[in-house]
N, C-alpha and C positions, 0 to 999 in steps of 0.2 A: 626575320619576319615575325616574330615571334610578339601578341602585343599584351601588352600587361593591361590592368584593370583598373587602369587611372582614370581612361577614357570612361568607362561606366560609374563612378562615383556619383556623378550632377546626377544621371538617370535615375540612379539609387533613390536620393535624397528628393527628385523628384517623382519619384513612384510611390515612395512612402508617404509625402503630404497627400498625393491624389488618393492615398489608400482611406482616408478618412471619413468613419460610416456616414453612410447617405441614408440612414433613417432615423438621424435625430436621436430623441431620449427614448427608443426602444430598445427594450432590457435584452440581455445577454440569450438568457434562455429562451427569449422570442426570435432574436436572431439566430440561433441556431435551429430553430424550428425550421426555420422559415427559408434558412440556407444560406444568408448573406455573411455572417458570421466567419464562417470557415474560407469564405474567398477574400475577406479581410488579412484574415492571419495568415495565409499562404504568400499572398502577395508581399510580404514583409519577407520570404527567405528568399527572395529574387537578386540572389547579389551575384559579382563577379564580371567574368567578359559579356559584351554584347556583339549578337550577330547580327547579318544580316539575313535572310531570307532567301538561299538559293532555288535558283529555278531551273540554270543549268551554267557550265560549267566542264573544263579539262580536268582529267584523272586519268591515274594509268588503274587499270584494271586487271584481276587473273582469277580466273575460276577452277577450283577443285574439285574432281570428282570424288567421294573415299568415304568409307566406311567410317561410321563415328568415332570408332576402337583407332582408328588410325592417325586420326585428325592431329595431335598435338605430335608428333614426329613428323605429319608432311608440313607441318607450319613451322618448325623447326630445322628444316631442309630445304637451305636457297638454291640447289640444284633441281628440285622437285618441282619451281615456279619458273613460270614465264609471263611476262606482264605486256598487254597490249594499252596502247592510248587511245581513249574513246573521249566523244562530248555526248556528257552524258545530259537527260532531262526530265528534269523531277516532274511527271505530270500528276494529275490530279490520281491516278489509278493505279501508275505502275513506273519502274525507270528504264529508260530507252534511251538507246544512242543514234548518236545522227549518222553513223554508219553503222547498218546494220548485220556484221560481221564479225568472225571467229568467238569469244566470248559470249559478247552481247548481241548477238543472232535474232535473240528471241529476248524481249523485251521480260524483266523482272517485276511480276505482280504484289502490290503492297501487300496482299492475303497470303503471298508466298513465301515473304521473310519472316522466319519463327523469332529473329532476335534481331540487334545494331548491338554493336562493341568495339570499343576503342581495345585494341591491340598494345598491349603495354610492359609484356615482359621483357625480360631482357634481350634475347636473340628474337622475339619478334623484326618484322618490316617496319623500317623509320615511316614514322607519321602514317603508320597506316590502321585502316577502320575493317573489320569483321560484318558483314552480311552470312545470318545461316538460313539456309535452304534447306527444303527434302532433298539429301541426298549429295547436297555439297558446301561449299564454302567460297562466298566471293567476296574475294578480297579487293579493297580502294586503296591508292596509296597519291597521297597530296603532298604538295612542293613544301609545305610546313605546317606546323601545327595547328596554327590558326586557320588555315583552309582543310582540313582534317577536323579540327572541330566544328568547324560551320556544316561541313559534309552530316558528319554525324550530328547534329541539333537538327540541322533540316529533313534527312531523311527519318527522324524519328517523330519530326513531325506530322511527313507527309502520312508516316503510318499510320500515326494514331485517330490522324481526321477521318481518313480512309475510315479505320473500323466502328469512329464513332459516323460515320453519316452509314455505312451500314447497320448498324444496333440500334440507330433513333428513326430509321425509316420505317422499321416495321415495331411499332413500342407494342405491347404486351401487358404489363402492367405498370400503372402510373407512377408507383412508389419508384420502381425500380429505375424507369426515363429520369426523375427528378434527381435520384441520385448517378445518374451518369451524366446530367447537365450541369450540377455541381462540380464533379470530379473534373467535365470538359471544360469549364470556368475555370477555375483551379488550374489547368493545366496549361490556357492562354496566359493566365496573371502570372504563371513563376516561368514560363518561357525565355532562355534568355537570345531567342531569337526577339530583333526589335524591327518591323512590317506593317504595315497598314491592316495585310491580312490575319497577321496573328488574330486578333481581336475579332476581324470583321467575319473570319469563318467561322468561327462557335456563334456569332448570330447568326450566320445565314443558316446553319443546319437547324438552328430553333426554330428560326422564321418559317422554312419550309415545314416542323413538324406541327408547329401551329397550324399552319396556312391550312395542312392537311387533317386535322383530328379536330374539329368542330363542338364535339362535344366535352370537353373538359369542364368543368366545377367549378365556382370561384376563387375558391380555394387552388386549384389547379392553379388557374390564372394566377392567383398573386405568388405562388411559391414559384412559381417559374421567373416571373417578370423579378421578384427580390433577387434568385439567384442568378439570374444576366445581369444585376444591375452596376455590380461593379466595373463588368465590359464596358459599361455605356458612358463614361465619365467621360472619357478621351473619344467616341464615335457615336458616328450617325446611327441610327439603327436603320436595317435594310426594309425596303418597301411591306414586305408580307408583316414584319414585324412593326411598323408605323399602324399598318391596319386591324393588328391585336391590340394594341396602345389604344388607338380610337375608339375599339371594340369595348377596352376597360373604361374609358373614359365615360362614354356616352353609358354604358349600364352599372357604373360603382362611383360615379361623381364623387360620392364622400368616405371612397376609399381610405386609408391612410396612404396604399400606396399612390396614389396620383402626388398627396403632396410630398411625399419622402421621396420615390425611388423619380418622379416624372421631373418635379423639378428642375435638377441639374441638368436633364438631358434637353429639356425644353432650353434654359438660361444658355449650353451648350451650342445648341441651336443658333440661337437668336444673336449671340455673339460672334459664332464661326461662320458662318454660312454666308458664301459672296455675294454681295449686290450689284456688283457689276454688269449692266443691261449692254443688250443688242438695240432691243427695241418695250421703248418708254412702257406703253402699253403691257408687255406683256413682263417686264422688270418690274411693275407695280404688282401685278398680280402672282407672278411665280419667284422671279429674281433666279438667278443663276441656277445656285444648287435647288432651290424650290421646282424652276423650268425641269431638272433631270430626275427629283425625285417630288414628285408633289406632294406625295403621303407625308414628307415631314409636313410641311406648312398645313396641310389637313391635318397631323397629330396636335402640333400647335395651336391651333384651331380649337380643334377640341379642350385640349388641355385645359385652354381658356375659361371655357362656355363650364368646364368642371369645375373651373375655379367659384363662376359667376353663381352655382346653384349649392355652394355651402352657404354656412347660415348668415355670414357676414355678408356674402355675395359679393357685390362691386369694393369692397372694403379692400377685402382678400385680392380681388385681380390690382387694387390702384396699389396695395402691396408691392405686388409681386412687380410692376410697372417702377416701381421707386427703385425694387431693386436689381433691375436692371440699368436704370441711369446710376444709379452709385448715389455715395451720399454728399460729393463734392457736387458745384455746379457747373463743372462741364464731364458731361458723361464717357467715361475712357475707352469704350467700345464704339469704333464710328458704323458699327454695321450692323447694331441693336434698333434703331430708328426705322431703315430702311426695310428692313427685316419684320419690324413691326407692324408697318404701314401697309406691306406685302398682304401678310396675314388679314389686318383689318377690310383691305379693299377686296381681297378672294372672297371673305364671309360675307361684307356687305355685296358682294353679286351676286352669294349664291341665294340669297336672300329673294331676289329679284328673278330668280333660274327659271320657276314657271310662267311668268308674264315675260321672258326674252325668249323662250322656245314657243310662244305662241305669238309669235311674229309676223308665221308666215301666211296669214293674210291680211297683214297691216304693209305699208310703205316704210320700208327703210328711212336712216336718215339721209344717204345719198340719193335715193327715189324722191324724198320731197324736192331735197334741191336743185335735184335735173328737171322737174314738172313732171314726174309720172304717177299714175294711180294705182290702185289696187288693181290683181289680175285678172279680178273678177268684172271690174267695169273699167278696163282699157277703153279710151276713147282718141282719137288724134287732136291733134291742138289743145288738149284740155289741160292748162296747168294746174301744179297742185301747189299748194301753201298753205302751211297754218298761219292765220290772221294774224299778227301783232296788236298789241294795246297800245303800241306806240304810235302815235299820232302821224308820225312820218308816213306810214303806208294805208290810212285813212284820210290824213287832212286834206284838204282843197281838192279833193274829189266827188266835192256836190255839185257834180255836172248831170248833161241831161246821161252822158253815158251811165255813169254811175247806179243813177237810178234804175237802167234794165239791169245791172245785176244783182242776181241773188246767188247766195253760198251755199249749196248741196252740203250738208252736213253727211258725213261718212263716218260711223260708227266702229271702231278697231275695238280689242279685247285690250290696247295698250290707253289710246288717247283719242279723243273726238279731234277729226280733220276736216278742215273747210274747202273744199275745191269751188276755185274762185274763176269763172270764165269771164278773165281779162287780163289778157294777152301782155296789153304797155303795161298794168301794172306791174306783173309777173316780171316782165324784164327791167322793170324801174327798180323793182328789190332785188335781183339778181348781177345785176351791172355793179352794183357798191362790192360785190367780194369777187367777182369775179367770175367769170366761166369755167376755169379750170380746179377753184379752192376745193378744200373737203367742205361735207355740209357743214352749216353751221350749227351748233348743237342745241344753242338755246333758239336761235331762230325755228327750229322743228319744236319747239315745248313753249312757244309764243303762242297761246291760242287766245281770242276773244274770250269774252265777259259771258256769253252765253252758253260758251262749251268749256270753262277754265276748268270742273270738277274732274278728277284724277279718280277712277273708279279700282283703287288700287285695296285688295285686302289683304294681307299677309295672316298666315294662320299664326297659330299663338306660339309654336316654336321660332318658325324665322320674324317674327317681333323679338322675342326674346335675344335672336342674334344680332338683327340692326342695334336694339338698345344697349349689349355689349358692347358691339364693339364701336358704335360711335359714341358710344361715351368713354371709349379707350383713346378714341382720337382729339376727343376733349384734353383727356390728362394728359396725352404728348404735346398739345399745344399751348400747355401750363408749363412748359420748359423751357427758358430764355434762350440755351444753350441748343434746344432741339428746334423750335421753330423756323429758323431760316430754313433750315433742308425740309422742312416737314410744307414749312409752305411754296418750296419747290417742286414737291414734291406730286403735290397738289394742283398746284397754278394750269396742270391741262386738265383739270376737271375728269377726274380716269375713275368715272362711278358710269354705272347704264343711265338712260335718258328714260326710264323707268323710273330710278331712285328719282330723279332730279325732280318729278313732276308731283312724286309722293311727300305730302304736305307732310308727314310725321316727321319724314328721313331732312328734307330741306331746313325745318325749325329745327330739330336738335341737330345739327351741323351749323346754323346758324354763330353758335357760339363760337365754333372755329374761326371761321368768319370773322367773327368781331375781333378777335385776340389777335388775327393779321392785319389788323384796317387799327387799330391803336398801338401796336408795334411803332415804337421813333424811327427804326431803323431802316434804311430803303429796300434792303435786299430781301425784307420780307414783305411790307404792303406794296412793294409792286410787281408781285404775284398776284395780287388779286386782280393784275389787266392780263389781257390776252397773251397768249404763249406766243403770238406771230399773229401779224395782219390775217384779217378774213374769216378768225378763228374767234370765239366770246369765254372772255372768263367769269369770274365768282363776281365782277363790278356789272356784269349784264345782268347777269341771275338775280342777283340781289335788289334791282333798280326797278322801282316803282314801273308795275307794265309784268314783270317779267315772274317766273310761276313761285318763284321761291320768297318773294316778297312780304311780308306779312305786318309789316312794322309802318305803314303809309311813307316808305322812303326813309327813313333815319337810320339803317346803315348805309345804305346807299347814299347817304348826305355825309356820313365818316367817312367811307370808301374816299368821297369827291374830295374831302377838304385834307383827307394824308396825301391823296395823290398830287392833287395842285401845290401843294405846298412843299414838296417834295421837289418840284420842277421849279418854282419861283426860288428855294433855298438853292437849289444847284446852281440858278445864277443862269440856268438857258430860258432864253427868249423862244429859240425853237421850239424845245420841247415842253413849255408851257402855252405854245399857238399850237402846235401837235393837237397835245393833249383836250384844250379847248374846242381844235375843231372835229375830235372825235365824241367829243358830248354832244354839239350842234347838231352834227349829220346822226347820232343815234338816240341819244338823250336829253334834247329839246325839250320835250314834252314833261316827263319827268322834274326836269330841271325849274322849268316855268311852275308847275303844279306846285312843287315844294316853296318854292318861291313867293308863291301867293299866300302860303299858309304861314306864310313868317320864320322861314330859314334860314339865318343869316348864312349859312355857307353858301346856300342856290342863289343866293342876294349877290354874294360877290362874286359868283361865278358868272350871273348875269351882268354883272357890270363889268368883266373883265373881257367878257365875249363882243360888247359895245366896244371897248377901252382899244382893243386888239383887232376890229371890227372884223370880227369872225363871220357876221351874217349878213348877206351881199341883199339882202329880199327885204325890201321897205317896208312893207308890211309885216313882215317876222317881225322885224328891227319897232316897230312900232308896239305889236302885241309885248316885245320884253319891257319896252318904255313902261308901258300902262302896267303892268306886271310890278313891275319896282313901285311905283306909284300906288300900290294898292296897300301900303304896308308902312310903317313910319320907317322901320331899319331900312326898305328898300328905297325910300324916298331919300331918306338924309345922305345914303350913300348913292345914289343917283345924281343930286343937286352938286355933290362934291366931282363927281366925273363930268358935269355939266361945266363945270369951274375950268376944269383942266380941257377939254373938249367942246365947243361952242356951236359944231357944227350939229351935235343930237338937238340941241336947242332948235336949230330952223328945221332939221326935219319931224319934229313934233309940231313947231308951227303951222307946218303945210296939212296939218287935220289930220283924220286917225286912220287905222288900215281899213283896207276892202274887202277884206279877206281875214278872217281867225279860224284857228282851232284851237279846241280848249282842250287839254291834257287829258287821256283815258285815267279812268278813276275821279275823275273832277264830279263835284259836289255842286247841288244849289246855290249853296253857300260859296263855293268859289268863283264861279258862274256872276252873282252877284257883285262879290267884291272886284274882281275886274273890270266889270260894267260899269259900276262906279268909281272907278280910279279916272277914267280919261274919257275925251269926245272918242265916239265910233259912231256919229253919223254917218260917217263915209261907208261904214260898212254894207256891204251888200252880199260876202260868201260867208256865211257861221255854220261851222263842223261840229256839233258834240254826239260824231258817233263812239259808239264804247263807251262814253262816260256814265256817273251814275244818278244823273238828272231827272227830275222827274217835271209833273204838269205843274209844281211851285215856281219853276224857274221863267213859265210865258208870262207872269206879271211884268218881268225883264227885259224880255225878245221882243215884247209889243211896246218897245220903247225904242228899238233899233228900224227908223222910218223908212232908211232905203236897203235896206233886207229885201234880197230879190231868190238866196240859194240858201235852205235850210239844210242840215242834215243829221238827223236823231235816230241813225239805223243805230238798233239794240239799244237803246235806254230805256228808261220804266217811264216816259213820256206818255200819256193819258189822254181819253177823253175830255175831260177838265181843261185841260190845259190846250189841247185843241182846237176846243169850243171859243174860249179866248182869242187866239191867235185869228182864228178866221174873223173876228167881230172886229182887229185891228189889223192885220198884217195883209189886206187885200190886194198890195200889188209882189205880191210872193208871187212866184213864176215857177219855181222849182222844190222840192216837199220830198224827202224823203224817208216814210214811217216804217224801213222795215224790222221786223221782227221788236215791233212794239208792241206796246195789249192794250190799243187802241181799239175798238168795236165798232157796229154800227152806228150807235149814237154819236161818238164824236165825227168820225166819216161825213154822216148829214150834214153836221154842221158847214164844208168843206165848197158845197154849193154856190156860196158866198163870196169865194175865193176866184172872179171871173180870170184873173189872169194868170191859172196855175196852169201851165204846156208840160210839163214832167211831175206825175206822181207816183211815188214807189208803195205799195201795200203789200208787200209781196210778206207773206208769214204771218201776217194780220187775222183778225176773225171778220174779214170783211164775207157781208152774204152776197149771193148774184143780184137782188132785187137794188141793194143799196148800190153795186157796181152801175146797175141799168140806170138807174136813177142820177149818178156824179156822171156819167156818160151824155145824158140829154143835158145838165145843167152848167154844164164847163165846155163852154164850145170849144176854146183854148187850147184844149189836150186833145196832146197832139203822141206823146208817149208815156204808158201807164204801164208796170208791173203788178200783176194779180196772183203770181204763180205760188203753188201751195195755201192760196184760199179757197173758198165756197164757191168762188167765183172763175174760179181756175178750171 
């Protein structure tokens, strides 16, 4: 049974490289100030057998009663022994048997044993070990030597913990603690027991004298942390001790020790620690070992943000980021990435932590999409939604219903909320994802044009953290080799709907964005679609309408043209009619908009949506007509689908639509040039609520003759332009001005207008005298909104 020390060699030779100081070019005599020095050179006489770590265990056992003078005559007299078998069990206090009889009656206190000794003379007991006590001698005796020497390594370790967490509970003076955390350093590194807890219990007895003695010096702090630091090469450090770490981080940033002794334990970190999730969500923000100890990922954390306020700053952290991908290009650690992303999405929430705990008198994202309000003005039937800019849950709703409502603006500490009392529409946006879906995340951060401002301010430290660490998520997604996971990573959008709406966080993320959307590769830009039906990803967010937007659509025109081209290169018919008829039913509008302004990608997306005849509505089908036509790329590649397809030919012939809406964000200037592309005599419904029209645009609209349903809720549409419209557009029937800055003056004008039966004012500066006055002089009207005017 007996094992030789062959087995320990590799350990050796591996113990020795790991011995290699962790503070760089500091000198000799700094090092041994400082402590690190001497747990260097000890750990180099670590040679021979290795144990394991007993905990319990068979032995035969015999206790001595006898006078000291006596001792070496009754250990020299096997007549004078009698040996019981016990299972013995090394606790943390004291050794105890599982039958608690004859010998081991009474359990053996580590503060009880004055010594441990291998028994080695000659007529000594084979393979046996010496415990001395007040007053006697108990003797171990093991099957062979090798369990004889584990006995002894381990009972000599339980003792010594033993009297070091007694000696370091109650410290006395500091000098004297520093050199017994040395010595208890020293004494895990030449151990030749090999344990998880070797190591981890000379941290945990630091962690707790930290946790508990508060006032310690700088200087305290670094002489301590240098002499654990050889511990920390190979382990975590334990919770109390992550939160002295943070303690040094957050108040000695330009430490030396952060970059010397934190280092490796961070790098340590970030390559050991499993990412293996339960659940997506919280695998982003904790990840396995994060979930059980989170202080690391908070040490992490910090470590960072210490990196970020030396004098290089972001230099130092894109550094330290380099070297953890390695300097080949595919990074050999697959759990550095994940680990990383971990850390970036905790900071960017915590970032967010006081606008998400002042919530609770805001609506949930599930509160919106069920239709419920704040608990302060519960109402029945009253659904709730924030407004889209997408044309879809605006357009061809300039009816007389339309016109009685008006949007209750609702004021949160998060986002301004529109409660919308109407009922079909509330279920006409609700039926496309379902009854049962989660909300949807961008559909709650869709607000109109008149409440899109994010009243979000971050103090100047958590700016400083957003700006770290998404510009940390920049440099990961500057890695060919890291991007696909990173934009899987990603692809459920696993930031608060706080960040998403805060215009700083949205543009500098932007650039991630973009690095996925010009990826060749598929398994990265088609992350940027939804995780699953009914759910919106980064191609929502991004898309003209939607809050993160800021570019009038151009990456949201990249986003379109990797994706389609993606599904036509695959060679499926399906999944490029899929794909097409999920921009129709959500990004229509959008799509047209960009269109108009001369995109060739929205050009061929529109022509491919005709080609594929994705849109069942003549009038749609007619607005995209006149849309290509407004543009030379969109005409030439129009005439060409003309060529292949005869039949858009005759339904152009049969005159223009009856009905348009023009895209939210649409311009005067756009407005025009599709007026001018094609006939729209036929027209009689024109929608430009949301868009950003003004009274330039009625030169135009008083050229559309059978125009019977107007609707200009929330544009910057004017009395000017007003004035105009009533002098031409006299058999207008239906008007809808709300929340324009329209006045009295142009109102008057409005008298004029004998066949208008529906007028909306509602949010207007109308006065009551001008109300009494369009009352006697439009017999007509038959339903008016006034509410939140003068007149109201």
């Amino acid at each position: 049974m007996d094992r030789t020390g062959g087995s320990g060699g590799g350990s050796d030779r591996r113990q020795t490289e790991e011995s290699k100081p962790l503070l760089g070019e500091m000198s000799a005599p700094e090092g041994n100030k400082m402590g690190a020095a001497p747990c260097r050179r000890t750990l180099l006489h670590c040679n021979g057998m290795r144990y394991k770590l007993l905990q319990e265990g068979d032995i035969q056992v015999c206790v001595i009663r006898h006078p000291r003078t006596f001792l070496s005559k009754i250990l020299t007299s096997k007549f004078l022994r009698r040996w019981e078998p016990h299972h013995l069990t090394l606790a943390d206090n004291s050794v105890a048997s599982a039958t608690p009889t004859g010998y081991m009656e009474n359990s053996i206190s580590y503060s009880a044993i004055e010594d441990v000794q291998l028994l080695s003379w000659e007529n000594a007991p084979k393979y046996c070990l010496q415990l001395t006590i007040p007053g006697g001698t108990v003797l171990l005796q093991a099957a062979n030597s090798y369990l004889r020497d584990q006995w002894f390594h381990s009972l000599q370790w339980k003792k010594k913990i033993y009297k070091y967490k007694k000696v370091l509970s109650n410290p006395s003076r500091w000098e004297v603690v520093l050199k017994e955390i040395r010595t208890l350093v020293d004494m895990a590194l030449t151990s030749p027991l090999q344990d998880d807890s070797i190591h981890q219990a000379p941290l945990e007895i630091v962690s707790k004298l930290l946790s508990e003695n508060n006032n310690l010096t700088t200087q305290d702090h670094e002489s301590i942390i240098v002499a654990i630091a050889p511990l920390l090469e190979n382990n975590h450090p334990p919770p109390d001790l992550c939160e002295f770490f943070c303690k040094h981080c957050r108040e000695r940033p330009r430490s030396m020790v952060v970059i010397e002794v934190f280092t490796p334990v961070v790098q340590r970190i970030l390559k050991h620690n499993m990412a293996c999730f339960t659940s997506f969500t919280e695998s982003l923000l904790f990840g396995q070992d994060f979930g059980k100890c989170p202080r690391l990922r908070l040490f992490t954390q910090e470590y960072i943000l210490a990196l970020n306020e030396l004098n290089a700053g972001m230099e130092v952290v894109k550094k330290f980021i380099q070297s953890m991908h390695g300097p080949t290009g595919q990074c050999p650690h697959p759990r550095v990435l994940p680990n990383l992303v971990a850390v970036c999405l905790a900071a960017i929430y915590s970032c967010y932590e006081e606008f998400i705990n002042s919530r609770d008198n805001s609506p949930s994202l599930k509160e919106i999409r069920n239709g419920c309000q704040q608990q302060c003005d519960r109402k029945p039937n009253l659904p709730l939604r924030l407004l889209h800019t997408s044309p879809d849950l605006v357009s061809q709703e300039a009816t007389l219903t339309e016109s009685r409502l008006k949007p209750v603006i609702v004021t949160s500490n998060e986002i301004h909320v529109e409660v919308e009392r109407n009922n079909t529409a509330n279920q006409k946006m609700t039926a496309n994802v379902g009854n049962d879906s989660e909300p949807n995340l961008i559909d709650c951060l869709m607000v109109s044009p008149t409440c899109s401002t994010m009243s979000i301010e971050l103090s100047a430290q958590a700016d400083r953290i957003l700006g770290c660490y998404v510009e940390i998520l920049k440099m990961l997604s500057d890695y060919d080799d890291w991007r696909p996971a990173l934009a899987s990573l990603l692809q459920p959008i696993p930031f608060p709907k706080e960040a998403l709406a805060h215009e700083k966080f949205t543009k500098e993320l932007k650039y991630v964005i973009q690095r996925f959307a010009e990826d060749p590769r598929q398994e990265v830009h088609s992350c940027l679609l939804s995780v699953r039906a009914g759910k919106d990803g980064w191609f929502q967010l991004y898309s003209p309408g939607g809050v993160a937007c800021d570019d009038d659509g151009e990456l949201f025109a990249s986003m379109v043209r990797v994706c389609n081209n993606v599904h036509i290169l695959m060679g499926s018919c399906y999944k490029t009619k899929k794909f097409l008829l999920s921009l129709a039913e959500n990004k229509l509008g959008p799509c047209m908009l960009l269109a108009l302004r001369g995109n060739q990608t929205m050009v061929e997306i529109l022509c491919l949506m005709l080609e594929y005849n994705i849109i069942d509505n003549n009038d749609t089908q007619l607005q995209i007509i006149s849309t290509l036509e407004s543009t030379d790329v969109g005409k030439r590649m129009y005439e060409q689908l003309c060529d292949r397809q005869r039949e858009l030919k005759e339904l152009q012939r049969k005159g223009g639509p009856t009905r348009l809406t023009l895209p939210s964000k649409s311009t005067d200037a756009d407005l025009a040039r599709l007026l001018s592309s094609g006939s729209f005599g036929n027209l009689e419904n024109l929608s430009l609520a949301f868009t950003n029209v003004t009274s330039a645009c009625a030169e135009h609209l008083i050229k559309l003759p059978s125009l019977k349903q107007l609707n200009l809720w929330s544009t910057q549409f004017g009395d000017a332009g007003l004035r105009l419209l009533s002098e031409h557009l006299t058999m207008l029937q239906v008007l809808n001005l709300c929340e324009t800055p329209v006045t009295d003056a142009g109102l008057l004008a409005l008298s004029s207008m004998k066949s208008l039966c529906s007028l909306n004012m509602n949010s207007t500066k109308l006065s009551a005298d001008t109300y009494e006055d369009l009352k006697a002089k439009l017999p007509n009207l038959k339903e008016v909104d006034v509410r939140y005017t003068e007149a109201w």
